[in-house]
C-alpha positions in Angstrom: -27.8 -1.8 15.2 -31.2 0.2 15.1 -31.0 0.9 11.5 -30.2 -2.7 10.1 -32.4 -5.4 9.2 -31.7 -8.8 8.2 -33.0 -10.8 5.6 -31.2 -14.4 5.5 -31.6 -16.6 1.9 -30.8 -20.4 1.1 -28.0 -21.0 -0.9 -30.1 -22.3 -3.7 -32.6 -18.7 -3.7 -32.9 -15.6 -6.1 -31.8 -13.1 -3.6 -28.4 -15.2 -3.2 -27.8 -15.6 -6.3 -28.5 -11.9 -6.7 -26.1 -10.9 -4.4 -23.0 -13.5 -5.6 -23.7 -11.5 -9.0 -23.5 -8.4 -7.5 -20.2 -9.2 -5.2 -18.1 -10.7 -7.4 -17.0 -7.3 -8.7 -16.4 -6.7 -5.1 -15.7 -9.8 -2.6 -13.4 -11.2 -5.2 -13.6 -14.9 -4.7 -15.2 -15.4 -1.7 -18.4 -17.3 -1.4 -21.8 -15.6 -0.6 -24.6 -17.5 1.1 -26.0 -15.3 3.2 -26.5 -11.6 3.5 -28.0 -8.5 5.0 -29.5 -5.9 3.7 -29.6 -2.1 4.7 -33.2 -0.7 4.6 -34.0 2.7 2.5 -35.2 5.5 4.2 -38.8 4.7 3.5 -38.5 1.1 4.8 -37.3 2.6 7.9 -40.0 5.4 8.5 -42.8 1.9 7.4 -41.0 -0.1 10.3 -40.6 2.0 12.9 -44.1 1.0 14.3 -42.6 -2.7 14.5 -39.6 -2.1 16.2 -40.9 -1.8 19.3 -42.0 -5.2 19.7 -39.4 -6.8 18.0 -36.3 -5.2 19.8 -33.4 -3.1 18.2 -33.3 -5.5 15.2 -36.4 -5.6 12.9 -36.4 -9.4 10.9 -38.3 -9.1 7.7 -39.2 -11.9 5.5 -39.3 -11.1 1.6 -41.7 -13.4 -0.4 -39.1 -13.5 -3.4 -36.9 -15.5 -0.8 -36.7 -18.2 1.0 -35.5 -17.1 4.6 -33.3 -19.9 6.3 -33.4 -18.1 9.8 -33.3 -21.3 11.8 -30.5 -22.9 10.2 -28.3 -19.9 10.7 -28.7 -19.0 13.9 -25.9 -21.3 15.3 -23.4 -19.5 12.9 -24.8 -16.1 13.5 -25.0 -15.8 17.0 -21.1 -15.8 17.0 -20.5 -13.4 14.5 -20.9 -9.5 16.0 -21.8 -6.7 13.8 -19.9 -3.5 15.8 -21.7 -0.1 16.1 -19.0 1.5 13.7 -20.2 -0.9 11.2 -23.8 -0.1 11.8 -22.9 3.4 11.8 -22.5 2.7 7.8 -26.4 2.3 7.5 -27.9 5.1 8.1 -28.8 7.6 5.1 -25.8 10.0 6.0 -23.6 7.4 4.7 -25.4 7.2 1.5 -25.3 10.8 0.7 -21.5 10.6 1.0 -20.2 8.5 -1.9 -16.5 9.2 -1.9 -16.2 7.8 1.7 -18.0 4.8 1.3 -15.9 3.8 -1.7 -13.0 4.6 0.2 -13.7 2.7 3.2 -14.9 -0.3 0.7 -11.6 -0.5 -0.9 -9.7 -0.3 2.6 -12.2 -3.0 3.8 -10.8 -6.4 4.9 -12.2 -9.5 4.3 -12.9 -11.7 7.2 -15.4 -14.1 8.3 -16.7 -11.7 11.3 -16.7 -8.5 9.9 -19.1 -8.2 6.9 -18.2 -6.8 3.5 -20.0 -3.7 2.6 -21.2 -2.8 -0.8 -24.0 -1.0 -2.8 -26.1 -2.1 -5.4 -26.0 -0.1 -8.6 -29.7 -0.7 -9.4 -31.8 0.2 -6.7 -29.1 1.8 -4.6 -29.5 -0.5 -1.4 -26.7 -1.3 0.8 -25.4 -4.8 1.7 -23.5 -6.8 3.7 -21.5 -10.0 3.0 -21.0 -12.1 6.1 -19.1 -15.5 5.7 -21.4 -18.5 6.2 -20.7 -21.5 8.4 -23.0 -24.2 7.8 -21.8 -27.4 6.3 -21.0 -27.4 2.4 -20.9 -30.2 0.6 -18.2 -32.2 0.4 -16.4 -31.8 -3.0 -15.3 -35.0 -5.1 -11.2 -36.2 -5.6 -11.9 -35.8 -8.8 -12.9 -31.8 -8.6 -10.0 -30.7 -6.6 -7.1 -32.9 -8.4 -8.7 -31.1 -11.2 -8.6 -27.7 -9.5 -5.0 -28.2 -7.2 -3.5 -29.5 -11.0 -3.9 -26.3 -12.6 -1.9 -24.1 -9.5 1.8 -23.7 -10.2 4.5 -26.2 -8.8 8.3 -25.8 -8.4 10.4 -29.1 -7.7 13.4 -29.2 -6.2 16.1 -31.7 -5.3 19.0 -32.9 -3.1 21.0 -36.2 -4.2 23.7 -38.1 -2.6 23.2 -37.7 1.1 24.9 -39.4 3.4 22.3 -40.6 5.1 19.6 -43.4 5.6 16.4 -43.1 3.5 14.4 -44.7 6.0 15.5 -41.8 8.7 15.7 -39.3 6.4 11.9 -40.1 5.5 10.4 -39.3 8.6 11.8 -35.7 8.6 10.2 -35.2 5.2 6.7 -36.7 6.3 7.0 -33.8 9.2 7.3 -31.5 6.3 4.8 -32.7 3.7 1.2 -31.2 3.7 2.3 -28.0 5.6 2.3 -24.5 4.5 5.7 -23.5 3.8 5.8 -21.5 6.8 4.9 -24.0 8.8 7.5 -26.7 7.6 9.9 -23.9 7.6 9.4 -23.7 11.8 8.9 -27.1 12.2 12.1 -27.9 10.8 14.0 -25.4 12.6 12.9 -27.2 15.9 13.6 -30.0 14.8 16.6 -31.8 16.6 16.8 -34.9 13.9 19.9 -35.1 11.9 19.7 -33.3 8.0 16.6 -31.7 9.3 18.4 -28.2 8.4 19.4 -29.6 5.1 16.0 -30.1 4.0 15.0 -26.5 5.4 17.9 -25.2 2.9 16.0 -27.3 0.2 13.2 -25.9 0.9 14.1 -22.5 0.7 16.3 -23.0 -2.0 13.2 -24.4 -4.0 10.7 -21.3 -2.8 13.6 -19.0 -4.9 12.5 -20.8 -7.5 9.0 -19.5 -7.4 9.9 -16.0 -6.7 12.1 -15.7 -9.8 9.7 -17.1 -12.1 6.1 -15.9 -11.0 7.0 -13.6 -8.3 5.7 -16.0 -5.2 6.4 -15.4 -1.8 6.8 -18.3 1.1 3.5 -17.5 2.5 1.8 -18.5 -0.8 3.6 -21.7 -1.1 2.6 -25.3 0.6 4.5 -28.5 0.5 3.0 -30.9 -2.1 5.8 -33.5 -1.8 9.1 -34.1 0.3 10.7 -37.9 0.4 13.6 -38.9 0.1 14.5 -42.4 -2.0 17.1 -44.7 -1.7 20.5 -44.0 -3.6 23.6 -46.1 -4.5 24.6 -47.9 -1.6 28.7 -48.5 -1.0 29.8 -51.9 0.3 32.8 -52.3 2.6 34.5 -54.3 4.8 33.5 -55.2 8.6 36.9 -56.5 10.6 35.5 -58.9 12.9 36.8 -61.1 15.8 38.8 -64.4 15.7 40.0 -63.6 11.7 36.5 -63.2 9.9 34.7 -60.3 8.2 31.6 -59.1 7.0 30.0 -56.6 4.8 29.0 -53.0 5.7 26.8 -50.6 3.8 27.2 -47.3 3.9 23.6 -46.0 2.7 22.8 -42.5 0.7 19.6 -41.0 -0.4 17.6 -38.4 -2.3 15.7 -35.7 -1.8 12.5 -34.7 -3.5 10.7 -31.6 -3.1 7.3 -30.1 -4.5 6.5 -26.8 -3.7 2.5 -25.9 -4.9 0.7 -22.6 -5.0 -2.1 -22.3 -2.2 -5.4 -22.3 -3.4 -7.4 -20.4 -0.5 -10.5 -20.8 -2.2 -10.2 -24.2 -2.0 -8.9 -24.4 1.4 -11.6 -21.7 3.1 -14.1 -23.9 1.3 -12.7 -27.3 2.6 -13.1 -25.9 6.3 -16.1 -26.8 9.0 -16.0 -24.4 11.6 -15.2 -20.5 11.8 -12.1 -20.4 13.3 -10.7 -22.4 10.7 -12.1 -20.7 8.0 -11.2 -17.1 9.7 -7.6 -19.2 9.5 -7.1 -19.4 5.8 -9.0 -16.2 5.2 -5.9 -14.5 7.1 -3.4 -16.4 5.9 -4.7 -15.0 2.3 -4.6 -12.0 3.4 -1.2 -11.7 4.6 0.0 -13.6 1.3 -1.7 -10.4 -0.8 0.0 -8.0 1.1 3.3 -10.0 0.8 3.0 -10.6 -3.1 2.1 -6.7 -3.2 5.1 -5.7 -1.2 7.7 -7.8 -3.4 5.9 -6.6 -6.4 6.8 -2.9 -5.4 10.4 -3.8 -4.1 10.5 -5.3 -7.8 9.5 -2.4 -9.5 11.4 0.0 -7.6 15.0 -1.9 -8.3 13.8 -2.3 -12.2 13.4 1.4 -11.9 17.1 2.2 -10.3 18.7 -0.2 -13.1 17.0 1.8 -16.3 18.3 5.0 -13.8 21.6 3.8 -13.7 21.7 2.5 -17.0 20.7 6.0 -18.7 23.3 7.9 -16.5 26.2 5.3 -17.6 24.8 6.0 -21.5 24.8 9.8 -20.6 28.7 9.6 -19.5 29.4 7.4 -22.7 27.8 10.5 -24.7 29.7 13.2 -22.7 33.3 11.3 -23.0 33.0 10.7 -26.9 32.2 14.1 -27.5 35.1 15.3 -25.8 
């Protein structure tokens, strides 16, 4: 903590938009809006005078920035900064290149540990920290726009014995979950057909995973109803000679499965916890998506394996 210095920007400032330039390559899609910056060795020999009076951590204010210092102290005081990240800071680190990169590419991405990175230019060191303060609120319009163009699978279950009015309330306990989520939910579930529409959900998730290669823990439910289907008439025996009319309802099943967009969703969040939430939830649907892609690969490879050994024996037997 002796060696790092902070230097908090607006949203709307040079340095920010600086720094989003300059972690895209790196952060991916996560937003930037405030940052801290690692001091050269020269800044830190100039500072060491002022340390003394302003404790362990030396806050500098840069005149090509507008330092929001005030505003972000409610969201900074609960993120900590450990010594093995501060440990990164000091000008031993910088001499060694290949570790840094290493321990870049190994970094995780989360709202209380802050993203490391070096600019190119003037070879400072920075670090991206997740930023709490209330965003604006986006319009329908921007995110019907945004949610239309992730991937949907539809799936479907007709003629069920079963009343559409009872079988609706399972599927509202369903809709607007993650898939894992409605997945568990349902199995707790002691409501009639409430395994059915687990199997229909599942059954619709193999869509996604044959066509683009999606796993359940990128998945959410869009949709799940059910509608009214034909609807028999019988007879009801009644007392004393008369009779009546029974119906004997059915329904059907509607599913929507829709890719997660965890932009969108960190973005959407107010507090940290939340937001720290969704940013593991993306994380364990990277590693997922990266695991089935290998388990993928590696059965593609055994069938081109098995395929040249049967074309070897047809070569060997019709030469004989």
């Amino acid at each position: 903590m002796n060696n790092i210095t902070r230097c908090f920007a607006s949203s709307g400032s040079l340095f920010t938009k600086r720094i989003q330039l300059l972690a895209g390559a790196h952060c991916g899609r996560a937003a930037v809006t405030s940052a801290i910056r690692f001091p050269s060795s020269s800044d830190l020999e100039d500072r060491q005078q002022h340390r003394r009076s302003f404790g362990s951590i030396a806050v500098s204010r840069r005149r090509d920035c507008s330092t929001g210092f005030s505003d972000l102290t409610s969201s900074l005081t609960s993120l900590k900064i450990g010594r093995d990240f501060s440990s990164n800071a000091t000008a031993e680190s910088n001499d060694n290149s290949n570790s840094f990169e290493q321990q870049l590419n190994n970094q995780v991405v989360s709202p209380t540990t802050p993203t490391m990175f070096t600019d190119s230019e003037s070879g400072e060191q920075y670090g991206i920290i997740l930023d709490t303060r209330k965003l604006p609120r986006l319009k329908p319009g921007v995110v019907r726009r945004r949610l239309d163009k992730c991937r949907t699978y539809v799936g479907r279950e007709q003629s069920i014995r079963h009343s559409p009015w009872k079988l609706n309330r399972i599927c509202q306990l369903a809709s607007g979950l993650t898939l894992e989520e409605a997945l568990t939910q349902l199995k707790f579930c002691d409501k009639k057909n409430a395994d059915l529409v687990a199997k229909v959900l599942k059954r619709t998730s193999n869509l996604g995973d044959i066509r683009d290669g999606l796993q359940i823990s990128q998945l959410e439910v869009a949709e799940c109803f059910a509608t009214r289907s034909m609807m028999l008439r019988r007879i009801k025996p009644m007392g004393r000679g008369r009779h009546g009319v029974m119906h004997h309802k059915f329904s059907h099943i509607r599913v929507v499965l829709r890719e997660i967009d965890f932009p969108l969703r960190i973005y959407q969040q107010t507090s940290l916890n939340q937001k720290k939430k969704w940013m593991y939830h993306q994380q364990r649907a990277e590693n997922d998506a990266r695991a089935a892609m290998a388990k993928r690969e590696e059965l593609e490879r055994l069938e081109k394996q098995q395929q040249a050994q049967l074309e070897e024996r047809k070569k060997a037997a019709s030469k004989q």
